[in-house]
PADORO-117529 format. One record per residue (C-alpha): x, z, y; residue number from 1; residue in one letter. Coordinates in steps of 0.05 Angstrom, whole numbers, padded with zeros to 5 digits. Layout:
<rs>
+--------+--------+--------+-----+------+
!     c1 !     c3 !     c2 ! seq ! type !
+--------+--------+--------+-----+------+
!      X !      Z !      Y ! NUM !    a !
...
+--------+--------+--------+-----+------+
</rs>
This chain:
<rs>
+--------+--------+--------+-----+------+
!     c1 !     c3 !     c2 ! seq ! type !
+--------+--------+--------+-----+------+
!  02593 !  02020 !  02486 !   1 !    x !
!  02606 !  01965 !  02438 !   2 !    x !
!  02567 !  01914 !  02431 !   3 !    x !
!  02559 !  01869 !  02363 !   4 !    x !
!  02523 !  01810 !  02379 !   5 !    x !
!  02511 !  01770 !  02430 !   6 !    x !
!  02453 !  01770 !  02477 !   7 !    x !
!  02413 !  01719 !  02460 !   8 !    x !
!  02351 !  01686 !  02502 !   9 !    x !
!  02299 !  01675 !  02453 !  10 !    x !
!  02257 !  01617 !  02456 !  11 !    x !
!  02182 !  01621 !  02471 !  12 !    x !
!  02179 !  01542 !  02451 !  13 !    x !
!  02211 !  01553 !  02384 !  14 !    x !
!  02173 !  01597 !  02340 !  15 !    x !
!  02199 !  01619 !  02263 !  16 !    x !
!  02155 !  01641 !  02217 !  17 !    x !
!  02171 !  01705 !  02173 !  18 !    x !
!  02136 !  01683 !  02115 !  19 !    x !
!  02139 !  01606 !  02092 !  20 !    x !
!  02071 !  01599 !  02058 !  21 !    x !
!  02099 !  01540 !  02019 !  22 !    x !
!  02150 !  01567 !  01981 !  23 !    x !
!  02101 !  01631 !  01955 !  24 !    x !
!  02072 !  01615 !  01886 !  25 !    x !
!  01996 !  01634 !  01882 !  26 !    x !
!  01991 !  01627 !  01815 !  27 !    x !
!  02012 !  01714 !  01792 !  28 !    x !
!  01974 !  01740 !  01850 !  29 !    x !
!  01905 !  01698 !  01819 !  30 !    x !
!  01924 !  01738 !  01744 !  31 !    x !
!  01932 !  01805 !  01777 !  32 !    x !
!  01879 !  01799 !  01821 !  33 !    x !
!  01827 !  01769 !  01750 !  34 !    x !
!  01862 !  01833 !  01707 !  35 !    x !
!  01838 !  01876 !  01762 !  36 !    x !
!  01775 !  01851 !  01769 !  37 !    x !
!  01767 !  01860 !  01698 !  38 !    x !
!  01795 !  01927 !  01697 !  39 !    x !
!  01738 !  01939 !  01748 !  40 !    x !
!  01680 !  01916 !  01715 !  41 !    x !
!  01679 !  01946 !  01651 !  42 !    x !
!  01697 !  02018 !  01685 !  43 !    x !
!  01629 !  01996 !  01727 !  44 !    x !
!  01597 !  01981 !  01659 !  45 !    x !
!  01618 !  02043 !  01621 !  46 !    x !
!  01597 !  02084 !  01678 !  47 !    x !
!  01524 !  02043 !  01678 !  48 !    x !
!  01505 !  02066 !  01612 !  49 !    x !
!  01467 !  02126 !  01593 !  50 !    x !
!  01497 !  02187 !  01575 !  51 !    x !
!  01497 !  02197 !  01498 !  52 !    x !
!  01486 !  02264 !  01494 !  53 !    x !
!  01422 !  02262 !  01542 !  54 !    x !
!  01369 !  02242 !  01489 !  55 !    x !
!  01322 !  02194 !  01514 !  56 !    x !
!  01251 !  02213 !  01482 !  57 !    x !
!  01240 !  02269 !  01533 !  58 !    x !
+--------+--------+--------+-----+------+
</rs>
């Protein structure tokens, strides 16, 4: 078998994050999120009113 690396120990003191939360801008995840929210509410809103072929004076 070949091998292609080296076998090495890992650390349990040292620990490396995936993600580094300080370099990730927040600022396009707050627009998407409002557009969606948006998008949301008025499909609530349309779906709140009455239907207009239902007449109301029944």
């Amino acid at each position: 078998m070949i091998k292609t690396r080296k076998n090495v120990p890992i650390s349990l003191k040292q620990r490396t994050h995936i993600i580094n939360l300080e370099q990730i801008n927040l600022q396009p995840f707050i627009i998407v999120g409002l557009v969606i929210m948006v998008l949301i509410i008025s499909v609530l809103c349309v779906a709140a009113y009455p239907n207009s072929n239902v007449p109301m004076n029944i």
